[in-house]
C-alpha positions as CSV (number, residue, x, y, z in Angstrom):
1,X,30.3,38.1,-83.4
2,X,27.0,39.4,-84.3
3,X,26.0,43.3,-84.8
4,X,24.4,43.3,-81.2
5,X,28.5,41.5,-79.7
6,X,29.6,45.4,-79.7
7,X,26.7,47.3,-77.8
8,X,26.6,44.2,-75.6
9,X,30.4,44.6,-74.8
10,X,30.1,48.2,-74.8
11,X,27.3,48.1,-71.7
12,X,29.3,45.5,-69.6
13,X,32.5,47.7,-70.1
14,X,30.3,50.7,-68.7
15,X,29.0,48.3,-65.7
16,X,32.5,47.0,-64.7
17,X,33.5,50.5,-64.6
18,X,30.9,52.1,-62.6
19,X,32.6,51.3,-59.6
20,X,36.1,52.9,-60.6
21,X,34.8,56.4,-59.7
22,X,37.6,58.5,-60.7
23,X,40.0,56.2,-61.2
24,X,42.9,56.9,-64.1
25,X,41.6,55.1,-67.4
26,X,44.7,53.7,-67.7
27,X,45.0,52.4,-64.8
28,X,41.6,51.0,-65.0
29,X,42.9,49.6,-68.2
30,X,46.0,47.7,-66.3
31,X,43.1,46.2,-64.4
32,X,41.3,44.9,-66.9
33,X,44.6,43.0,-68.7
34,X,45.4,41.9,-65.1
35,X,42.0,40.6,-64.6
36,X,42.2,38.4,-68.2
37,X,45.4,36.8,-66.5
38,X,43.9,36.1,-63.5
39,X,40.7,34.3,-65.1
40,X,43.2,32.5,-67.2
41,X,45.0,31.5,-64.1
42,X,41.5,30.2,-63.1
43,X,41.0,28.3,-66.1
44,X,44.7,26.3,-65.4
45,X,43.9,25.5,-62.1
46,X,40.1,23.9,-63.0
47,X,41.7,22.0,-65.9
48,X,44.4,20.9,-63.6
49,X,41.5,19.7,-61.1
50,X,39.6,17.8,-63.6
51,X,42.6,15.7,-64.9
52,X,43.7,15.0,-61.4
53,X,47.0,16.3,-62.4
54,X,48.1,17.6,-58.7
55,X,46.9,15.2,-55.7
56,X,49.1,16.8,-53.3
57,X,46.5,19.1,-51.9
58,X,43.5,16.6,-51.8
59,X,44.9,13.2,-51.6
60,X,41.6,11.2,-51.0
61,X,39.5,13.5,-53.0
62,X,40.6,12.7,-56.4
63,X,39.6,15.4,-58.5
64,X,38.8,18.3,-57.5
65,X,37.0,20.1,-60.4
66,X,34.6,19.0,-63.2
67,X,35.0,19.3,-66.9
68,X,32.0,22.2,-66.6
69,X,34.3,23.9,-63.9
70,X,36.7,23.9,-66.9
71,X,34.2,25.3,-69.3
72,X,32.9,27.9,-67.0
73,X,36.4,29.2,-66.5
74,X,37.7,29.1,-70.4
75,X,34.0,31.4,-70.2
76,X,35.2,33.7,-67.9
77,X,38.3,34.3,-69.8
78,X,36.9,34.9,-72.9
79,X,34.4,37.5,-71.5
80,X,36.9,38.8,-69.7
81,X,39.3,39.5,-73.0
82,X,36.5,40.7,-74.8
83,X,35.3,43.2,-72.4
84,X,39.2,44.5,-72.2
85,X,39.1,44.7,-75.9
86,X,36.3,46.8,-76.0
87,X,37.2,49.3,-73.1
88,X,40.6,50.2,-74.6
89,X,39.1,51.5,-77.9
90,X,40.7,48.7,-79.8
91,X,37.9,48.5,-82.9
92,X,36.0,44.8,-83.8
């Protein structure tokens, strides 16, 4: 991480949360964790789509995601962790 990684996750906690209203930090919190599993869940689902590891859904279409689907995804979940990180106080 560079010096500027904390502000940076500090204004993009602030942006998710501007649409929470009054919502219970903890709660908001519980979304954020939930979120992290969910882009994870993402990131499974594109790798299993790029290996062609489940042709049940789409038969004739082979795969059904790209290596950069992949990458986009392991992105999301990493940005996603971070932000987590930095809106429950946990210091970096």
């Amino acid at each position: 991480m560079t010096d500027a990684t904390p502000a940076l996750l500090a204004y993009l906690s602030r942006w998710l949360d501007e649409p929470q209203g009054d919502r219970d930090a903890e709660a908001v919190l519980w979304g954020r964790v939930a979120k992290v599993s969910e882009e994870a869940g993402e990131a499974i689902s594109a790798l299993i789509g790029a290996t062609g590891q489940n042709p049940r859904p789409h038969p004739l279409l082979g795969n059904t995601h790209s290596y950069d689907d992949v990458v986009d995804e392991f992105l999301d979940v990493a940005i996603t962790a971070m932000t987590a990180v930095e809106h429950a106080g946990v210091p970096t």
